[in-house]
Backbone as XML, in Angstrom:
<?xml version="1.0"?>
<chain id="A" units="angstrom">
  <residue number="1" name="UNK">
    <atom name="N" x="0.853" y="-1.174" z="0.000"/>
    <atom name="CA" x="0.000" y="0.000" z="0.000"/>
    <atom name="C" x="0.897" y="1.235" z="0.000"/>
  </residue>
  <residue number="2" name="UNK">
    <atom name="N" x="0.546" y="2.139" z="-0.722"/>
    <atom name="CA" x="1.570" y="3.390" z="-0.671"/>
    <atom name="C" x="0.957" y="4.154" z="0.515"/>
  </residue>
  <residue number="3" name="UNK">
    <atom name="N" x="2.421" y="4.759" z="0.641"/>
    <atom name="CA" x="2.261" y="5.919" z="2.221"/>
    <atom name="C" x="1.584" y="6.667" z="2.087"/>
  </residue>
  <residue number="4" name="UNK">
    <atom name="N" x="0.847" y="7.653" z="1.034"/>
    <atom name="CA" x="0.122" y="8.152" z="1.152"/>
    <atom name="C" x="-1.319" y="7.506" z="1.155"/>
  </residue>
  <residue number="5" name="UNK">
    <atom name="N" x="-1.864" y="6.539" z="1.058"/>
    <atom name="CA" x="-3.187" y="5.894" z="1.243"/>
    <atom name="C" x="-2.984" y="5.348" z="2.948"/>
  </residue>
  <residue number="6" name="UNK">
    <atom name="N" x="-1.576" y="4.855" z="3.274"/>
    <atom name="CA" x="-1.930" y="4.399" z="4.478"/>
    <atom name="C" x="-1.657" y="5.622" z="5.669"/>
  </residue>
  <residue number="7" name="UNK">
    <atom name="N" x="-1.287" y="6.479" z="5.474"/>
    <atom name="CA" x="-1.230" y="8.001" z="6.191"/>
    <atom name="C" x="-2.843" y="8.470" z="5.988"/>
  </residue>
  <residue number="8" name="UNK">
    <atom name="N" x="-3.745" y="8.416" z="5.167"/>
    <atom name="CA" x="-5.054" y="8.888" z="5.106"/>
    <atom name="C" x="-5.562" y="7.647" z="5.479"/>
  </residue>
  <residue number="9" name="UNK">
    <atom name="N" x="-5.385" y="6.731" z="5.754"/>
    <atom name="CA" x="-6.141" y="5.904" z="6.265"/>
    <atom name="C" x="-5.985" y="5.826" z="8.179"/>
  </residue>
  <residue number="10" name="UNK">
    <atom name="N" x="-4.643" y="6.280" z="8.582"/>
    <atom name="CA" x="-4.236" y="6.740" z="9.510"/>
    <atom name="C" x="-5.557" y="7.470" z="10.242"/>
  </residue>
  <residue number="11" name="UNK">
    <atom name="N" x="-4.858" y="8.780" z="9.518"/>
    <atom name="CA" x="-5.836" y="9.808" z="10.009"/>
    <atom name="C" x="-7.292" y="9.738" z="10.090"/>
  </residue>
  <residue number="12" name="UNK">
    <atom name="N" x="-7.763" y="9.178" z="9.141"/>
    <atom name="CA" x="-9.402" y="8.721" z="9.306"/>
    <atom name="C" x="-9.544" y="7.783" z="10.691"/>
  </residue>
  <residue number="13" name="UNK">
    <atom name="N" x="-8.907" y="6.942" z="10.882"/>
    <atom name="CA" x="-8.857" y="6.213" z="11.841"/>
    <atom name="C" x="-8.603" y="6.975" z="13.744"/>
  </residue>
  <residue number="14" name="UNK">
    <atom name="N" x="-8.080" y="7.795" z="13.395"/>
    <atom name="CA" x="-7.398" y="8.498" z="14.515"/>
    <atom name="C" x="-9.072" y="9.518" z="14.556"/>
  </residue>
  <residue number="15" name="UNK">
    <atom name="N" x="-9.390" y="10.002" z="13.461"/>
    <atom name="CA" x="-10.006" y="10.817" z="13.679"/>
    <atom name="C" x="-11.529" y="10.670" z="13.906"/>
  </residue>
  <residue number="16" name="UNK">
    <atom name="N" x="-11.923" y="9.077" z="13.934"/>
    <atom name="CA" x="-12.961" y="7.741" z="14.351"/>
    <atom name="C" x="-12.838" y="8.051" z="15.408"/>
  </residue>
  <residue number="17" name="UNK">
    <atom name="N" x="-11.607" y="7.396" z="16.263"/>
    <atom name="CA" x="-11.757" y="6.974" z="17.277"/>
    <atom name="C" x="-11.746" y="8.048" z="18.571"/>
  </residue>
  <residue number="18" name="UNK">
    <atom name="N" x="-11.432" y="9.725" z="18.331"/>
    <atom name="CA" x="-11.357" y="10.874" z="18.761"/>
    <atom name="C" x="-13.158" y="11.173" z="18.529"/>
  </residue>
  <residue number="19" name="UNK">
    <atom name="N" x="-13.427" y="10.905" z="17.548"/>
    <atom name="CA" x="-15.131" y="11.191" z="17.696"/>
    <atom name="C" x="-16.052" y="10.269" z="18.788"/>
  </residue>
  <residue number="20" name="UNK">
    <atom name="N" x="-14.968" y="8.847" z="18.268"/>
    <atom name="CA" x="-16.183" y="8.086" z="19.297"/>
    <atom name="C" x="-15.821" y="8.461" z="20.738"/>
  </residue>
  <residue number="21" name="UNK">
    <atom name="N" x="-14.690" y="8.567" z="20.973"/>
    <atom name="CA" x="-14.027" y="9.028" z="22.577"/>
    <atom name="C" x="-15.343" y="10.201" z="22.665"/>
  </residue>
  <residue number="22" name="UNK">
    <atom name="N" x="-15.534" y="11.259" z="21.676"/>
    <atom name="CA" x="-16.518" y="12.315" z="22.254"/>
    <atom name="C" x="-18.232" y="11.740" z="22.478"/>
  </residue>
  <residue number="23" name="UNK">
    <atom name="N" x="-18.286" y="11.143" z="21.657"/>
    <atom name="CA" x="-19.655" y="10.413" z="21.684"/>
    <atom name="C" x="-19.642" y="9.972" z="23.280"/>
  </residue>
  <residue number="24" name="UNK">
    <atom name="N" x="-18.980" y="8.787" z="23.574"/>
    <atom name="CA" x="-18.961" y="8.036" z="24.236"/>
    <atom name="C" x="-19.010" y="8.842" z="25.549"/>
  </residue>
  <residue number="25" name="UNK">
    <atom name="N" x="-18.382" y="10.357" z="25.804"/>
    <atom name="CA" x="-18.342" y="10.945" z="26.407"/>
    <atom name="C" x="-19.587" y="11.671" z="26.891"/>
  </residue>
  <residue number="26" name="UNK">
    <atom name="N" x="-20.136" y="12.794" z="25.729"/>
    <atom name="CA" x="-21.653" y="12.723" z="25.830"/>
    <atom name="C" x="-22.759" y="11.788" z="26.251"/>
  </residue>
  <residue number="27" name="UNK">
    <atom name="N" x="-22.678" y="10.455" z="25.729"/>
    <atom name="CA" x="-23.488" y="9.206" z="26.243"/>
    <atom name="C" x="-23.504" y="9.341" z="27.480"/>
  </residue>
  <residue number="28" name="UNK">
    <atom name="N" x="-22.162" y="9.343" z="28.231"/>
    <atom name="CA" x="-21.948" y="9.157" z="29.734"/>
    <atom name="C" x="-23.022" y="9.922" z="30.497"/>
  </residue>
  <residue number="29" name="UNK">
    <atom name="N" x="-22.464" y="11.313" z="29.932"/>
    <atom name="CA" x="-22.890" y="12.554" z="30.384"/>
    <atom name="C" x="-24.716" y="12.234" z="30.531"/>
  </residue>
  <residue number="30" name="UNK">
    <atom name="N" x="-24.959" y="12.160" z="29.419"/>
    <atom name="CA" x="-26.723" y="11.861" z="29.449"/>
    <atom name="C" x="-27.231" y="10.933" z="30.338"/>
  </residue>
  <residue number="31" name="UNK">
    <atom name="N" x="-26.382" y="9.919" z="30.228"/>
    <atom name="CA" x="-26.650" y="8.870" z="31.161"/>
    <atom name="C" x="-27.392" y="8.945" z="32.654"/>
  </residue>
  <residue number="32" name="UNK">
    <atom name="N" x="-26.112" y="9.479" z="33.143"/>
    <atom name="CA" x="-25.631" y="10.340" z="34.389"/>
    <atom name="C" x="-27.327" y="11.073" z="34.653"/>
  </residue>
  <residue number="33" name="UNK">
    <atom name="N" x="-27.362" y="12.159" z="33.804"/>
    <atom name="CA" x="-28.974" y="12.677" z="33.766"/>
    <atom name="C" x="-29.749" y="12.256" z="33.955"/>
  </residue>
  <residue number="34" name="UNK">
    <atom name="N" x="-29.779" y="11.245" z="33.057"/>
    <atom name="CA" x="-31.192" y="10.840" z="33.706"/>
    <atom name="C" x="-31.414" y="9.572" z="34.141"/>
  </residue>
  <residue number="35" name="UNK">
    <atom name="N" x="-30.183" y="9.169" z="34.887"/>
    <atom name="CA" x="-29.861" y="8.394" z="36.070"/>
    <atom name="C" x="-30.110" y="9.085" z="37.524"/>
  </residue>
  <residue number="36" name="UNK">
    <atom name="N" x="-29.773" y="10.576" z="37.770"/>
    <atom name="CA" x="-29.963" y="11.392" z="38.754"/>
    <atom name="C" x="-31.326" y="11.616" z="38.497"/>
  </residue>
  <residue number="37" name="UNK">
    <atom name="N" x="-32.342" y="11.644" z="37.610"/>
    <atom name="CA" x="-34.043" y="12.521" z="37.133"/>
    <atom name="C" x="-34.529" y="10.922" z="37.486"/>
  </residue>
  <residue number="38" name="UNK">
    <atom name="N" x="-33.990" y="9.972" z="38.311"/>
    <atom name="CA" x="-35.317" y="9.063" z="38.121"/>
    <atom name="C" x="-35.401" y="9.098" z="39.941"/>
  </residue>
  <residue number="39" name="UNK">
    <atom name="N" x="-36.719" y="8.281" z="40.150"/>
    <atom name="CA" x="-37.240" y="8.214" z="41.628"/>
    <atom name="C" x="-36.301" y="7.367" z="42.110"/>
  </residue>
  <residue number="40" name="UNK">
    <atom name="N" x="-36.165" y="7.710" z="43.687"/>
    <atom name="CA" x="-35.006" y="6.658" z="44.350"/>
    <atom name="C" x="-35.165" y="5.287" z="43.981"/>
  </residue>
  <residue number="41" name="UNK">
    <atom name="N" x="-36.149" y="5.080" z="43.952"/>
    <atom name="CA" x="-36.431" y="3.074" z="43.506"/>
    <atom name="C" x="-36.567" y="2.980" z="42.604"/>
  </residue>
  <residue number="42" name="UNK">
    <atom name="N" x="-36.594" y="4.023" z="41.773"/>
    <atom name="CA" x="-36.107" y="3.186" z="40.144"/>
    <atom name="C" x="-34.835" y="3.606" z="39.974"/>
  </residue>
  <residue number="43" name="UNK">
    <atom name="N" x="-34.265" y="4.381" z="40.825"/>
    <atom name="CA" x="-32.915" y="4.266" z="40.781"/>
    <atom name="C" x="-31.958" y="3.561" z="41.165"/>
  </residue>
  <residue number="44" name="UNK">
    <atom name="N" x="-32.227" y="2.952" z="42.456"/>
    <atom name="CA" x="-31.938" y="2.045" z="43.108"/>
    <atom name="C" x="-32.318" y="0.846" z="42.061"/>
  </residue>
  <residue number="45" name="UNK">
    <atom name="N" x="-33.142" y="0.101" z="42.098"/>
    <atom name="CA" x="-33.725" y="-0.544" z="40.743"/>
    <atom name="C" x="-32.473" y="-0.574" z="39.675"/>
  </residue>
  <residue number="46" name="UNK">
    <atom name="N" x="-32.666" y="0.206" z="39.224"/>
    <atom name="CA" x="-31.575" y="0.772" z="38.007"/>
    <atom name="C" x="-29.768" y="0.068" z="38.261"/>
  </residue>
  <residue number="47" name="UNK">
    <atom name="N" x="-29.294" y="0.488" z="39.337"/>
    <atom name="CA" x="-28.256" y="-0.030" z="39.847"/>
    <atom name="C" x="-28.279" y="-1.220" z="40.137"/>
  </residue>
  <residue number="48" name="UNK">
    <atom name="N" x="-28.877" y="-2.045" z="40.891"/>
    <atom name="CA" x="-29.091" y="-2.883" z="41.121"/>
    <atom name="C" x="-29.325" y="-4.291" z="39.778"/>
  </residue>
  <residue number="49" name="UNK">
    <atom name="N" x="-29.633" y="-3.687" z="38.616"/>
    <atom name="CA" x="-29.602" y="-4.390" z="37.337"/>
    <atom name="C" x="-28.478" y="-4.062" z="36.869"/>
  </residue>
  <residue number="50" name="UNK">
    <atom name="N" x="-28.041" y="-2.947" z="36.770"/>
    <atom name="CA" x="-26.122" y="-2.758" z="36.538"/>
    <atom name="C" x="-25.527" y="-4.039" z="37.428"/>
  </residue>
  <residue number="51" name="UNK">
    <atom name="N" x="-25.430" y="-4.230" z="38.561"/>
    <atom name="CA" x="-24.499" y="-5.210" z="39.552"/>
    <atom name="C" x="-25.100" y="-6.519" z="38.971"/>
  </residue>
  <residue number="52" name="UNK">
    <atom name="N" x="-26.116" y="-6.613" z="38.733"/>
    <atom name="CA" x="-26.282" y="-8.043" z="38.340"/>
    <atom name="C" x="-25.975" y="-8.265" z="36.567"/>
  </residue>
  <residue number="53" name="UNK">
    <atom name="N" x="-26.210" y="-7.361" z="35.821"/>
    <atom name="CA" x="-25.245" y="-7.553" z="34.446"/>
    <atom name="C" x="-23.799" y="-7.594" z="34.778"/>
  </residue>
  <residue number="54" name="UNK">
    <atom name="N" x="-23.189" y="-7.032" z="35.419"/>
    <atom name="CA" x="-21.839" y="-6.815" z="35.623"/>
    <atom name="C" x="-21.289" y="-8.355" z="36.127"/>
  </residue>
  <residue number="55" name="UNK">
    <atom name="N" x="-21.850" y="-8.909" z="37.304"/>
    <atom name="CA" x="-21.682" y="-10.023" z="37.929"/>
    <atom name="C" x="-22.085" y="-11.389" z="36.678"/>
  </residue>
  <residue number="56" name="UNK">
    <atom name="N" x="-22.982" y="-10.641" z="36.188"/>
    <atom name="CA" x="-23.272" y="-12.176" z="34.787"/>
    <atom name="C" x="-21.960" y="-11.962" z="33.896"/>
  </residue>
  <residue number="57" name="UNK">
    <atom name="N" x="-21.601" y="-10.566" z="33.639"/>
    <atom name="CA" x="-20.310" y="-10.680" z="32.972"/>
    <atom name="C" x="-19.317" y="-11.148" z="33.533"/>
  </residue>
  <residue number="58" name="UNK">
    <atom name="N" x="-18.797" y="-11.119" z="34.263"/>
    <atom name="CA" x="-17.410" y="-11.301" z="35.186"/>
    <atom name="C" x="-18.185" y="-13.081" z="35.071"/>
  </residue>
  <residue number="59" name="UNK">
    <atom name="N" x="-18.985" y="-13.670" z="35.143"/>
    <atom name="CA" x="-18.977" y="-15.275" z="35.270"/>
    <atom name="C" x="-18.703" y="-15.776" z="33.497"/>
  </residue>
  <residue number="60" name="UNK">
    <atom name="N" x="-19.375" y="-14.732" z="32.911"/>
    <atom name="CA" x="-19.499" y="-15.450" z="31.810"/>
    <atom name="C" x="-17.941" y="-15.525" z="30.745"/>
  </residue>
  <residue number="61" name="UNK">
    <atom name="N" x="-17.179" y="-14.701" z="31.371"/>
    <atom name="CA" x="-15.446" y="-14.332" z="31.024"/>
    <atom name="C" x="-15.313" y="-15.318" z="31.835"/>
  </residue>
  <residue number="62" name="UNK">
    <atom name="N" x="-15.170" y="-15.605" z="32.998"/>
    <atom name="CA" x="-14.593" y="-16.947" z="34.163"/>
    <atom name="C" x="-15.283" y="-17.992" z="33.405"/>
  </residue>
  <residue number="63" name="UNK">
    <atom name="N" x="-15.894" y="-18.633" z="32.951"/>
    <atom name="CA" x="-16.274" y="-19.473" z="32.375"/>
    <atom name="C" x="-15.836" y="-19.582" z="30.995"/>
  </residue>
  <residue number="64" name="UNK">
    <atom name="N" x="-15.958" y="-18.689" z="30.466"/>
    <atom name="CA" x="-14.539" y="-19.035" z="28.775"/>
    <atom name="C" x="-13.488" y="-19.031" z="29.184"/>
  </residue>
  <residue number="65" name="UNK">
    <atom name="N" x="-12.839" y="-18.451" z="30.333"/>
    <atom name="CA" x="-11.391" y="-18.937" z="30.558"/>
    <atom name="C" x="-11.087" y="-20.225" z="30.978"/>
  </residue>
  <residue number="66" name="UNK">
    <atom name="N" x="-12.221" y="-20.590" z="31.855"/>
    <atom name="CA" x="-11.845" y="-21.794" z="31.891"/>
    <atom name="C" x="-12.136" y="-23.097" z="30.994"/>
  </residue>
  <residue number="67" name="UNK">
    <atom name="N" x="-12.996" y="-22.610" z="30.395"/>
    <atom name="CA" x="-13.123" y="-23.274" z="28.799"/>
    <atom name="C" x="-11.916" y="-23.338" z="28.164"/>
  </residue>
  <residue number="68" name="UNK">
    <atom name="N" x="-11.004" y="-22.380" z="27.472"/>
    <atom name="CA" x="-10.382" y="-22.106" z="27.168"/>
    <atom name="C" x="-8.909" y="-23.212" z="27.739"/>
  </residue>
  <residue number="69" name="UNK">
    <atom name="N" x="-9.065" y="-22.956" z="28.792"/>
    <atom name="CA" x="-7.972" y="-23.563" z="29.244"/>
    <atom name="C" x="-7.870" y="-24.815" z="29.466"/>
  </residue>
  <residue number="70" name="UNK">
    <atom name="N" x="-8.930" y="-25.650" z="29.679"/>
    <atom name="CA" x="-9.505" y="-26.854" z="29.423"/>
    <atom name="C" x="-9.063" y="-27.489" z="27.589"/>
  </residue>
  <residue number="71" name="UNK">
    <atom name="N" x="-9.766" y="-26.258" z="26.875"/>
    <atom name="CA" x="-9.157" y="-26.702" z="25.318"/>
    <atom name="C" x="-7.567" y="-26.944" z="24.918"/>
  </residue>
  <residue number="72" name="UNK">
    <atom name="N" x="-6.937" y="-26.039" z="25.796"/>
    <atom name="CA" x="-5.562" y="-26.135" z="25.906"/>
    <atom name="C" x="-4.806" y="-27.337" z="26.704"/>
  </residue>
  <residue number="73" name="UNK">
    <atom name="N" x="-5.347" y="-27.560" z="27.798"/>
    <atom name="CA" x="-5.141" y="-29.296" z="27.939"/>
    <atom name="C" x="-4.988" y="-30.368" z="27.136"/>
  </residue>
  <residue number="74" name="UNK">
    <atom name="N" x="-6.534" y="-29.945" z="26.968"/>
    <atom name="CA" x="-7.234" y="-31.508" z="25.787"/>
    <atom name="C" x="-6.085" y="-31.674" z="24.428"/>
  </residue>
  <residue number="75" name="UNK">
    <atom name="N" x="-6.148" y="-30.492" z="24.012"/>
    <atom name="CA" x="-4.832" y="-30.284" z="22.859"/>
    <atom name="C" x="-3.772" y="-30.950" z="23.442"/>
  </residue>
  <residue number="76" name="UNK">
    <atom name="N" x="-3.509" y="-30.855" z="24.357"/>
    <atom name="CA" x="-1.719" y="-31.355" z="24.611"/>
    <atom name="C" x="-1.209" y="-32.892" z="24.472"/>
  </residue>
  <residue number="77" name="UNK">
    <atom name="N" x="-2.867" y="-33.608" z="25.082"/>
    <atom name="CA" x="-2.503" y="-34.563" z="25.279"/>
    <atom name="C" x="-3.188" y="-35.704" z="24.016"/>
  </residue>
</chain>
């Protein structure tokens, strides 16, 4: 690929991932809003389904690792 296609491909890329950083930033921001605009128990509520997605994630990574590492056994032998 010549340097000049992969230098503009660079920069498009750089200049993606600087937008999504702002997006992602705004998102937060909104979030936040109208995370603070809801009633204590649906806020509470609200959190409370965060800790339990979070906790299904963290099992469901512990469980492909140990998948994973299991496949890496089985291979050896």
């Amino acid at each position: 690929m010549p340097a000049n296609d992969e230098n503009d491909l660079e920069m498009k890329a750089k200049q993606i991932v600087e937008q999504h950083a702002q997006d992602m930033d705004k998102y937060d921001a909104a979030l936040e809003r109208y995370t603070k605009s809801l009633p204590p128990v649906e806020r509470a509520a609200s959190k409370q389904k965060a800790k339990d997605a979070a906790r299904q994630q963290k099992g469901y990574i512990k469980q492909r690792a140990e998948e994973e590492k299991l496949k890496g056994i089985s291979s050896e032998v």
